[in-house]
N, CA, C and O atoms as a GROMACS GRO file, in nm:
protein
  472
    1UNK      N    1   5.119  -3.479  -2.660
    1UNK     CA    2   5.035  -3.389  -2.588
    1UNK      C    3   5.120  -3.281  -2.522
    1UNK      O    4   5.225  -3.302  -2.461
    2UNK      N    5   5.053  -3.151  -2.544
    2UNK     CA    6   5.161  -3.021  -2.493
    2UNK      C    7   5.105  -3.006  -2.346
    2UNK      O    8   4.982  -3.000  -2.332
    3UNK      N    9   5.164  -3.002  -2.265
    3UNK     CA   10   5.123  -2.945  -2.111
    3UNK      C   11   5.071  -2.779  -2.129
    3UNK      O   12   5.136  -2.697  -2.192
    4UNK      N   13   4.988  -2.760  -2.084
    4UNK     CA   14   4.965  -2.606  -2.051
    4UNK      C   15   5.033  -2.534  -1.908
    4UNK      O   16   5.031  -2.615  -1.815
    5UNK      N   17   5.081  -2.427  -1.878
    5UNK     CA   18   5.126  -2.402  -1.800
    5UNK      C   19   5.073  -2.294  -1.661
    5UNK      O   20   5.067  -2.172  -1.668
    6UNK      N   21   5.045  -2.360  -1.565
    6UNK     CA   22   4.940  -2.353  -1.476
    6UNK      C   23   4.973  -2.174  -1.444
    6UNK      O   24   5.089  -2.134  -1.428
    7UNK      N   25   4.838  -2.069  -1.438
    7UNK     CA   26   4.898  -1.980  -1.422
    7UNK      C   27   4.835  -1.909  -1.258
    7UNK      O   28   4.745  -1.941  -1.181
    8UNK      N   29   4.909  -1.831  -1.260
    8UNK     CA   30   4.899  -1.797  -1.057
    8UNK      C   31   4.762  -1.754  -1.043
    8UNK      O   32   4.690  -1.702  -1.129
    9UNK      N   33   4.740  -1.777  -0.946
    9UNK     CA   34   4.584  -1.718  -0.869
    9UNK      C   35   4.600  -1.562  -0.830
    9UNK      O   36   4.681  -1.505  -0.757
   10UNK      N   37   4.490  -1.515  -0.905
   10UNK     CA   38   4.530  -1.353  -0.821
   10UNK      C   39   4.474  -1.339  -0.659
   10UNK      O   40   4.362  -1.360  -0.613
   11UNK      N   41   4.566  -1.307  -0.610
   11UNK     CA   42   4.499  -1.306  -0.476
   11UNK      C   43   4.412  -1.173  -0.434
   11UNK      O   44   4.450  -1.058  -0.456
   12UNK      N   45   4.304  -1.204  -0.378
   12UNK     CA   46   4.215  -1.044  -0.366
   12UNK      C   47   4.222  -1.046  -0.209
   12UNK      O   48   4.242  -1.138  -0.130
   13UNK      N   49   4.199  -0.905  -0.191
   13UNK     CA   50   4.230  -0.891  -0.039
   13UNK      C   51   4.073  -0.889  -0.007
   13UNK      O   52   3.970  -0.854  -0.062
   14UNK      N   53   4.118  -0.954   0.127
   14UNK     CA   54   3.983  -1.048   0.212
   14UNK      C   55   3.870  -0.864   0.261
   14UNK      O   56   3.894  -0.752   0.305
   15UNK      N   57   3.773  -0.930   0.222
   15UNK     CA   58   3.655  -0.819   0.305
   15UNK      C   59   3.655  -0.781   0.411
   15UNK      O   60   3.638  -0.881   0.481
   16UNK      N   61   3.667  -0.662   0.496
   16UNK     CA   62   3.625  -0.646   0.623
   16UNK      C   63   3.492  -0.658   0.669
   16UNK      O   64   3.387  -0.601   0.639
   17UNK      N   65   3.532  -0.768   0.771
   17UNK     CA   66   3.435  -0.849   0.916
   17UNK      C   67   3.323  -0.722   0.966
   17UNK      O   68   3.336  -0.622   0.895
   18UNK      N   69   3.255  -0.713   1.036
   18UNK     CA   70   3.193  -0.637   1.164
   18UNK      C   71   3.255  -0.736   1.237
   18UNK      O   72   3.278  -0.856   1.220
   19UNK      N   73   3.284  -0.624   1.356
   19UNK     CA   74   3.283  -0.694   1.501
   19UNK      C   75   3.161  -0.752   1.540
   19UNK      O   76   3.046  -0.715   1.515
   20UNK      N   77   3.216  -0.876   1.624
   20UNK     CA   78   3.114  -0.989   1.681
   20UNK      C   79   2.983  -0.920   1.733
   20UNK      O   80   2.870  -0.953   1.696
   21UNK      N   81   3.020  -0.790   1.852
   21UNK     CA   82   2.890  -0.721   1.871
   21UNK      C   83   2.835  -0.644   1.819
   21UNK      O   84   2.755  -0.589   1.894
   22UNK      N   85   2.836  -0.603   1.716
   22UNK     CA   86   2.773  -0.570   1.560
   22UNK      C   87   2.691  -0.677   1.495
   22UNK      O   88   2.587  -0.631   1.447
   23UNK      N   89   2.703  -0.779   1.482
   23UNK     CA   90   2.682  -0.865   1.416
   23UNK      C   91   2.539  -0.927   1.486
   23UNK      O   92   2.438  -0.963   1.425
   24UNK      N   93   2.560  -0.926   1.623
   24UNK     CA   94   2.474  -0.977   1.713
   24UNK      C   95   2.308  -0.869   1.723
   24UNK      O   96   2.195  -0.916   1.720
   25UNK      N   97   2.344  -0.723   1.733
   25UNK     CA   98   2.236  -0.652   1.737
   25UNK      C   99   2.170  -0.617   1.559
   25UNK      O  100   2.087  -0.526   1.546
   26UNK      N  101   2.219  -0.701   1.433
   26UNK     CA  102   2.188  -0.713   1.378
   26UNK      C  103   2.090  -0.784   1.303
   26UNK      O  104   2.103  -0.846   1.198
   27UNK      N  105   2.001  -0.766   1.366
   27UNK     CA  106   1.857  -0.839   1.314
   27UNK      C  107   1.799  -0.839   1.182
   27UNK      O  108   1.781  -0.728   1.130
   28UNK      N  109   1.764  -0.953   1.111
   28UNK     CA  110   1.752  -0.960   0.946
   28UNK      C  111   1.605  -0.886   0.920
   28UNK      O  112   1.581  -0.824   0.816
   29UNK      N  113   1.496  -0.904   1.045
   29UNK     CA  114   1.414  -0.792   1.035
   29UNK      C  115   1.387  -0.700   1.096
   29UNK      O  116   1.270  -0.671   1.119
   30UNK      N  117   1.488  -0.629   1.140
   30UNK     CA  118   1.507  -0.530   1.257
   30UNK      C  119   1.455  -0.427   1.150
   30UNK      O  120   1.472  -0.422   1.028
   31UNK      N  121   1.365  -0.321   1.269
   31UNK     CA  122   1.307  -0.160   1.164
   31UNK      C  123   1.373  -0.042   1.230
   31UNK      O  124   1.392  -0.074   1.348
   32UNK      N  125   1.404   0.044   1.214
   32UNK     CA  126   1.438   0.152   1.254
   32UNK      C  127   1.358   0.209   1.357
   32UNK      O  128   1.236   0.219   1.366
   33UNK      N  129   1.433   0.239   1.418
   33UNK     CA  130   1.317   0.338   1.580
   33UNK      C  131   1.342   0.237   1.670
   33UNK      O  132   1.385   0.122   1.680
   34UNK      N  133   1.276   0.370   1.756
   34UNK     CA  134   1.288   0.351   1.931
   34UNK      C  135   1.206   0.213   1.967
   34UNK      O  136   1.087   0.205   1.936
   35UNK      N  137   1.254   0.137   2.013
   35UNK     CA  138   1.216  -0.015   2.047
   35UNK      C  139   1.096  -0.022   2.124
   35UNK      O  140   1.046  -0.130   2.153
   36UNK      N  141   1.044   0.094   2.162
   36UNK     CA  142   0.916   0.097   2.285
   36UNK      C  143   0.814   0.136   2.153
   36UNK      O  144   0.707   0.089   2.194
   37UNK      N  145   0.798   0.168   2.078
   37UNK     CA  146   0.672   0.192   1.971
   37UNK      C  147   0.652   0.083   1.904
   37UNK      O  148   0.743   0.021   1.850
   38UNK      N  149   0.547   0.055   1.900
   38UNK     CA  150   0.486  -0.089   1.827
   38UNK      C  151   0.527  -0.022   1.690
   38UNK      O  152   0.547   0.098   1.672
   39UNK      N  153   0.536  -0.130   1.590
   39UNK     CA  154   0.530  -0.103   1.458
   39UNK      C  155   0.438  -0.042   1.376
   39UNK      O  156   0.319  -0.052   1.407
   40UNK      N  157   0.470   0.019   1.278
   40UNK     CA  158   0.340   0.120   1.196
   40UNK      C  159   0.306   0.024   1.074
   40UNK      O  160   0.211   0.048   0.999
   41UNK      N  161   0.393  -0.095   1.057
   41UNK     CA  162   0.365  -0.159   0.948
   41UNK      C  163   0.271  -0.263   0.922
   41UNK      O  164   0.260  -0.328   0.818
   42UNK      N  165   0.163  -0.274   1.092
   42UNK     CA  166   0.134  -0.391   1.082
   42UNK      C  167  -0.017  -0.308   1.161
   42UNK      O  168  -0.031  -0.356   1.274
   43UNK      N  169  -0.099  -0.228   1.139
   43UNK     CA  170  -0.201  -0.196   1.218
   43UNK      C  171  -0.284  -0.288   1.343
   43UNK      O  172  -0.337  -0.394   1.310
   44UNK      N  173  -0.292  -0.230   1.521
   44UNK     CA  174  -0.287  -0.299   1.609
   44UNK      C  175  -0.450  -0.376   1.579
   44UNK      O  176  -0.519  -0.290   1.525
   45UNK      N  177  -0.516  -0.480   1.593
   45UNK     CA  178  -0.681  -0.513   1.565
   45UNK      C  179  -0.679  -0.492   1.722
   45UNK      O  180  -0.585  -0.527   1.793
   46UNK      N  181  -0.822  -0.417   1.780
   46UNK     CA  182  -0.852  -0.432   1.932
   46UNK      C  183  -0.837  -0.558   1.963
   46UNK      O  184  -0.846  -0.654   1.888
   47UNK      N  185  -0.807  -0.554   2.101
   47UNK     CA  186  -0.799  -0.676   2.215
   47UNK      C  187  -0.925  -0.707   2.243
   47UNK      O  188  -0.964  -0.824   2.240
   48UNK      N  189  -1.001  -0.608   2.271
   48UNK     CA  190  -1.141  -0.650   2.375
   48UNK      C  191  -1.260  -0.687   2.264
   48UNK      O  192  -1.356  -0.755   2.299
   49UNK      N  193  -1.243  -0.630   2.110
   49UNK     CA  194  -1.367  -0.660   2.023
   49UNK      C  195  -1.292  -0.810   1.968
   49UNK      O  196  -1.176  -0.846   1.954
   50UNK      N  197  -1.438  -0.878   1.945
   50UNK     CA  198  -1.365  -1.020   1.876
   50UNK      C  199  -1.403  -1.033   1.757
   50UNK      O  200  -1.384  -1.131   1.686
   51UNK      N  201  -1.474  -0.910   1.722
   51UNK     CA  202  -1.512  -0.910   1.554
   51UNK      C  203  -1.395  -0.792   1.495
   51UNK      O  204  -1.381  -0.751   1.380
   52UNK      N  205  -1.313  -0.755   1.624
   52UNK     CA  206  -1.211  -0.616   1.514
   52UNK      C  207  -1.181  -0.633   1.366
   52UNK      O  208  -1.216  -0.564   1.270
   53UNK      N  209  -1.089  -0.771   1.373
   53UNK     CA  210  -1.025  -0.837   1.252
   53UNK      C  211  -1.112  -0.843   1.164
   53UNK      O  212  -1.056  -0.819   1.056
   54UNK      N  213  -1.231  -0.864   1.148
   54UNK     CA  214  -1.378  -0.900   1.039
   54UNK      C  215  -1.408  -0.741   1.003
   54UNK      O  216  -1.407  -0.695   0.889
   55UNK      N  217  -1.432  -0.676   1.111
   55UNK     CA  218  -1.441  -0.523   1.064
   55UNK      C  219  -1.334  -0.453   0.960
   55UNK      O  220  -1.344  -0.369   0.870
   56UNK      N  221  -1.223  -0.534   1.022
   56UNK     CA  222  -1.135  -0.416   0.944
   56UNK      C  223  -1.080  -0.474   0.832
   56UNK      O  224  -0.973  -0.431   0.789
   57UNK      N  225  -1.138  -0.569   0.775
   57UNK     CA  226  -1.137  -0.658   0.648
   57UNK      C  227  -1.256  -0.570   0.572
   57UNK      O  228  -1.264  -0.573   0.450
   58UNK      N  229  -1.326  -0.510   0.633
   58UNK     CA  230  -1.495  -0.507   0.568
   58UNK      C  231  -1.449  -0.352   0.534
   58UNK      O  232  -1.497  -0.288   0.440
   59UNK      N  233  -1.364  -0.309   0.609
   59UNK     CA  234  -1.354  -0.147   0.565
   59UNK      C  235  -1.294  -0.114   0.424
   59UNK      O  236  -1.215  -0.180   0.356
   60UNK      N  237  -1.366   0.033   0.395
   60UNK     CA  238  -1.285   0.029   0.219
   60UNK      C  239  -1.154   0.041   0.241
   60UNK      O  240  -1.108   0.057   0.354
   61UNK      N  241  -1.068   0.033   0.112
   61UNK     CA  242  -0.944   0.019   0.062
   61UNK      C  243  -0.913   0.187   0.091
   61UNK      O  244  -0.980   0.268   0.028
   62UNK      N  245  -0.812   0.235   0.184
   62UNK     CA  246  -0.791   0.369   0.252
   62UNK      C  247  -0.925   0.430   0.256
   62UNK      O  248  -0.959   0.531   0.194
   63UNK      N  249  -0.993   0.362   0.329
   63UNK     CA  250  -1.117   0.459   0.405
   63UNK      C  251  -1.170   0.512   0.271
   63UNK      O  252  -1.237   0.608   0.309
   64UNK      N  253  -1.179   0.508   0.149
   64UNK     CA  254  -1.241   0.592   0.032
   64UNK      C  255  -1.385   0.499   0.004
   64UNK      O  256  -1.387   0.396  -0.064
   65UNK      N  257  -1.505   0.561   0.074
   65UNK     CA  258  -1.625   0.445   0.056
   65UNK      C  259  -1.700   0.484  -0.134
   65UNK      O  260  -1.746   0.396  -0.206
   66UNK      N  261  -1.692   0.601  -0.166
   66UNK     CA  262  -1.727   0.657  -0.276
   66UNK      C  263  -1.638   0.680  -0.390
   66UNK      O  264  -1.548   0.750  -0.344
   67UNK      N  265  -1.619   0.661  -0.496
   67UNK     CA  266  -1.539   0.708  -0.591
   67UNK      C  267  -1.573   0.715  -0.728
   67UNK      O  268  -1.658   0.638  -0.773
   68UNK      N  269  -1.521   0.792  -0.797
   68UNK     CA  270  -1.566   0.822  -0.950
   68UNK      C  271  -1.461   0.781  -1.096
   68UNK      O  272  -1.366   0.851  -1.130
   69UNK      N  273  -1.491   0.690  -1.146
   69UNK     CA  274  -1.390   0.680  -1.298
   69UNK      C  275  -1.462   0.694  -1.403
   69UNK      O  276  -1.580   0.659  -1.414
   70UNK      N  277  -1.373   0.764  -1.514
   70UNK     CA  278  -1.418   0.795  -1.601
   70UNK      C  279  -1.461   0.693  -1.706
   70UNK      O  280  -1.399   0.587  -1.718
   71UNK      N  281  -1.539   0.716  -1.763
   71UNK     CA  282  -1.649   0.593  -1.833
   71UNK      C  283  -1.578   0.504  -1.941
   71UNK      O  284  -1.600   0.383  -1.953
   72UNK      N  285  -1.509   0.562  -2.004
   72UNK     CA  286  -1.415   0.556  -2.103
   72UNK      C  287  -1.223   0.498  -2.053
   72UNK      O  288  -1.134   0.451  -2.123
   73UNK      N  289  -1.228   0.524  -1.936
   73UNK     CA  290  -1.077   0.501  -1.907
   73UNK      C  291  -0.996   0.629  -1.869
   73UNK      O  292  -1.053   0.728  -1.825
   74UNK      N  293  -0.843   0.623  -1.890
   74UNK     CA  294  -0.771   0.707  -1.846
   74UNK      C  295  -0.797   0.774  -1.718
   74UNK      O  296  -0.884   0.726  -1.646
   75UNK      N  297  -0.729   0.887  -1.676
   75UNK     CA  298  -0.748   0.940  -1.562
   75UNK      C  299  -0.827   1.006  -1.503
   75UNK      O  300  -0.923   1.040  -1.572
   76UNK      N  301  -0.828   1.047  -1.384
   76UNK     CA  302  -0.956   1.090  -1.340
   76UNK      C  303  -0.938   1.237  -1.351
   76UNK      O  304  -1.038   1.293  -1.306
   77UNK      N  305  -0.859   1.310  -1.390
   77UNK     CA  306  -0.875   1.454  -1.400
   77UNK      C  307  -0.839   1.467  -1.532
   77UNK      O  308  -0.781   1.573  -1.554
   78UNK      N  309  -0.855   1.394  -1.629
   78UNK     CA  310  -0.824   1.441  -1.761
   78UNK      C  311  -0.984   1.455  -1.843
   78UNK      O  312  -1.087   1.394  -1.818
   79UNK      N  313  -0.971   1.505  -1.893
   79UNK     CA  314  -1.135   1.485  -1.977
   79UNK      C  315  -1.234   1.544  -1.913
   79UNK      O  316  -1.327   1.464  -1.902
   80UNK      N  317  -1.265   1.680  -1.851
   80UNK     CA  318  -1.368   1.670  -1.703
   80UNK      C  319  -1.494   1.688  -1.801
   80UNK      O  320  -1.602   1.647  -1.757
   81UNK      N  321  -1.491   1.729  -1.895
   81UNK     CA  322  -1.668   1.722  -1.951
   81UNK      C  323  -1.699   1.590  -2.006
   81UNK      O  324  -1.801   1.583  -2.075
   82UNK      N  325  -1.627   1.478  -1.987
   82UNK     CA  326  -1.676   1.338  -2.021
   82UNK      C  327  -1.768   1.267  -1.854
   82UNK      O  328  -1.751   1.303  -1.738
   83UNK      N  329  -1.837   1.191  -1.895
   83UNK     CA  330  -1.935   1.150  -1.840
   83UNK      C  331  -1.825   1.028  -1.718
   83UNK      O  332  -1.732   0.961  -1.762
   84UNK      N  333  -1.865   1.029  -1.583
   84UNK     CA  334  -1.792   0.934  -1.534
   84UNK      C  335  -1.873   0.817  -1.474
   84UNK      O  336  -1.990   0.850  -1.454
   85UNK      N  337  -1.848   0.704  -1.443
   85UNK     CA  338  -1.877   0.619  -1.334
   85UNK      C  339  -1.893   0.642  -1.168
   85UNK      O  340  -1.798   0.669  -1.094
   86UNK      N  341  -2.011   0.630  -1.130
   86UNK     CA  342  -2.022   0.638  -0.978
   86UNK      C  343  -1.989   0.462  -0.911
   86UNK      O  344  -2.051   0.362  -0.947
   87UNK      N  345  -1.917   0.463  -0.845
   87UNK     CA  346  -1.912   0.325  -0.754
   87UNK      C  347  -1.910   0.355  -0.564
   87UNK      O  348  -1.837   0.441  -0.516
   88UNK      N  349  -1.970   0.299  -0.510
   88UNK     CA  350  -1.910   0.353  -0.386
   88UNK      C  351  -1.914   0.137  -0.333
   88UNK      O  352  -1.976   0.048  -0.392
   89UNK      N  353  -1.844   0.130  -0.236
   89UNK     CA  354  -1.810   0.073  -0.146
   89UNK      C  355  -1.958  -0.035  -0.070
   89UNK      O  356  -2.054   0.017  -0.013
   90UNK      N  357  -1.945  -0.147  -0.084
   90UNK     CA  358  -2.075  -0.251   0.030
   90UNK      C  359  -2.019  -0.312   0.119
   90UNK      O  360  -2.092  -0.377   0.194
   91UNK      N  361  -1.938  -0.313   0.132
   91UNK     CA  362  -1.847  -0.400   0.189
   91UNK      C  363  -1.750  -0.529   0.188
   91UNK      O  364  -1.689  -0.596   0.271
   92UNK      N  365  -1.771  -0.526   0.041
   92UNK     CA  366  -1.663  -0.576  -0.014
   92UNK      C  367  -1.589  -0.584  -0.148
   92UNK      O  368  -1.486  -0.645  -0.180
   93UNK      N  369  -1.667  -0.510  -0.212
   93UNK     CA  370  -1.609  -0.439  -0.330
   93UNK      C  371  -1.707  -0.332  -0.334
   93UNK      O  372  -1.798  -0.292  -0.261
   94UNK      N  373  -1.634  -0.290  -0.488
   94UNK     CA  374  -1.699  -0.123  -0.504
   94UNK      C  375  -1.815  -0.174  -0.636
   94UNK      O  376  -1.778  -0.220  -0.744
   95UNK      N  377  -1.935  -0.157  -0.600
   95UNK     CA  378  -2.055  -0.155  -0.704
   95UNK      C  379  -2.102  -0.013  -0.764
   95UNK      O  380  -2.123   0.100  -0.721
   96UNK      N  381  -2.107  -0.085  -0.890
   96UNK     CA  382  -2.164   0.063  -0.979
   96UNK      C  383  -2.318   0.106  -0.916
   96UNK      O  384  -2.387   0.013  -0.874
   97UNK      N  385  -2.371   0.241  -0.910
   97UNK     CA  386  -2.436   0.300  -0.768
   97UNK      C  387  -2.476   0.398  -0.924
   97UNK      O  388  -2.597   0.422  -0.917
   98UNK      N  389  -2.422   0.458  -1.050
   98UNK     CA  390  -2.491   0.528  -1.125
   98UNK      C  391  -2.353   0.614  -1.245
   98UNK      O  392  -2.242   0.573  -1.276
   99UNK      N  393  -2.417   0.725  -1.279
   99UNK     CA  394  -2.316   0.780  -1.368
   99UNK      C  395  -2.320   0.957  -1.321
   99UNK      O  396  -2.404   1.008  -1.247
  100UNK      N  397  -2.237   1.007  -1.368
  100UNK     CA  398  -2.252   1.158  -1.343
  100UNK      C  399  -2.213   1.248  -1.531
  100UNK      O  400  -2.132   1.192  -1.605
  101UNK      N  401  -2.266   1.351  -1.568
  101UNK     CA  402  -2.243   1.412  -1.628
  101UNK      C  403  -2.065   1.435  -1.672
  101UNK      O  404  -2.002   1.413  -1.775
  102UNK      N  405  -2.033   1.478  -1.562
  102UNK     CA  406  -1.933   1.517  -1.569
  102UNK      C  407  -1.786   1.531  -1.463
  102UNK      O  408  -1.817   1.517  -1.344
  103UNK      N  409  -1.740   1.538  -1.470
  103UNK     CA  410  -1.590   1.569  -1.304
  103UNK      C  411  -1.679   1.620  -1.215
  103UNK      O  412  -1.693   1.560  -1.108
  104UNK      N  413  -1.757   1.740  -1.243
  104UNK     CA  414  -1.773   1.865  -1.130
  104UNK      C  415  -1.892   1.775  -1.044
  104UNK      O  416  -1.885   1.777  -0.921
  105UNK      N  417  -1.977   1.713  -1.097
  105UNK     CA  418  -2.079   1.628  -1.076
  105UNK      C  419  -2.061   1.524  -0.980
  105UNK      O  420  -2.125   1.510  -0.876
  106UNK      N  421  -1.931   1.424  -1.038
  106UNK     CA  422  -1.897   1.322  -0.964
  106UNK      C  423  -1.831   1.358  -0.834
  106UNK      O  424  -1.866   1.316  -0.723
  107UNK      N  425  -1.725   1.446  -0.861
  107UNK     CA  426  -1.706   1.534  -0.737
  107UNK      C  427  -1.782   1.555  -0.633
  107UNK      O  428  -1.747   1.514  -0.522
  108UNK      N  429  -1.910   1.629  -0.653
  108UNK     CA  430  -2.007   1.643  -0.566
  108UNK      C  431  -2.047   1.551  -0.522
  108UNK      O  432  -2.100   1.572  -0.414
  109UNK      N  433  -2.049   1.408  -0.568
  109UNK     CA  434  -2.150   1.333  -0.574
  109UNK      C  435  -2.072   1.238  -0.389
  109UNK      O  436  -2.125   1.207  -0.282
  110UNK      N  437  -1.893   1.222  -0.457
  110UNK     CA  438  -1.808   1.186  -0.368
  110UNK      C  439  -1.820   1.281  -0.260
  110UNK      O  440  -1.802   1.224  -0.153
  111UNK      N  441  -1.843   1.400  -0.248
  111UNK     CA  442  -1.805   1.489  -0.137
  111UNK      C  443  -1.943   1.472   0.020
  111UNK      O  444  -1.936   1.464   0.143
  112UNK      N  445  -2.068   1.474  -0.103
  112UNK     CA  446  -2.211   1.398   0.004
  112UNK      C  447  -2.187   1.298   0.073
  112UNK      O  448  -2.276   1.283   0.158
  113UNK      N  449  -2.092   1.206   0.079
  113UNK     CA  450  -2.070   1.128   0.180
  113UNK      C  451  -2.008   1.138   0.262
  113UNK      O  452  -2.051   1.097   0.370
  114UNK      N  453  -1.861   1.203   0.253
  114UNK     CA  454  -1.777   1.238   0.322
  114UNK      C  455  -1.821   1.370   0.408
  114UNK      O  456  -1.747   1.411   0.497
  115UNK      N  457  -1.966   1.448   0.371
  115UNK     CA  458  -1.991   1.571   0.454
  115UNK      C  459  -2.122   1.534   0.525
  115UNK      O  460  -2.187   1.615   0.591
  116UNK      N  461  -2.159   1.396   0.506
  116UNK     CA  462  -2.261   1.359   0.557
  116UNK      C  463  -2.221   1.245   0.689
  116UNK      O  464  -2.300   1.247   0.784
  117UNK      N  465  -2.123   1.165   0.695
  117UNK     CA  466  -2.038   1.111   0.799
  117UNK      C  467  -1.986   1.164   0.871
  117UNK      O  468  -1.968   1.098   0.973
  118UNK      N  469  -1.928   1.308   0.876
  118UNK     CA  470  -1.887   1.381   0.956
  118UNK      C  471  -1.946   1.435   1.092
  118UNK      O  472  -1.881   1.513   1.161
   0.00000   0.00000   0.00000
């Protein structure tokens, strides 16, 4: 049996540390900004309503209660003389509500709500 001949370790130079008080104001979920502003990532539910949390489950997906897709697929500004889908919002999903001719149609159709809530 031949011996093999053991060969050297390369030595790598060691990583630089942070200092100890670095290390300490380093929080694994620390966010950026001034420490007196509540977070934007987590929307506040009122204190005083005890249905807030239920409400704001019930609200549409970015406030959009009305919306229009096209019948067929693809995007919503491609195709505007194809016929689209009306859906708007009940409060907990979006139900089909009818069809429109066309973009310019559905458009309108989205804009009556948003100028009628106002």
């Amino acid at each position: 049996m031949r011996s093999v001949p053991a060969r050297p370790i390369s030595q790598q130079p060691a990583r630089p540390q942070s200092p100890p008080e670095t290390i300490g104001s380093m929080g694994k979920h620390s966010r950026p900004g001034p420490p007196n502003q509540p977070s934007r990532a987590v929307p506040s539910v009122g204190g005083g309503d005890r249905f807030a949390a239920y409400d704001k489950r019930r609200r549409a997906p970015v406030d959009v209660w009305r919306r229009h897709r096209p019948l067929h697929g693809g995007g919503s500004h491609l195709r505007p003389g194809e016929p689209r889908v009306l859906e708007e919002w009940n409060g907990f999903s979006y139900e089909l509500v009818g069809t429109a001719r066309n973009l310019a149609q559905a458009q309108q159709w989205v804009n009556e709500r948003n100028e009628g809530s106002a």
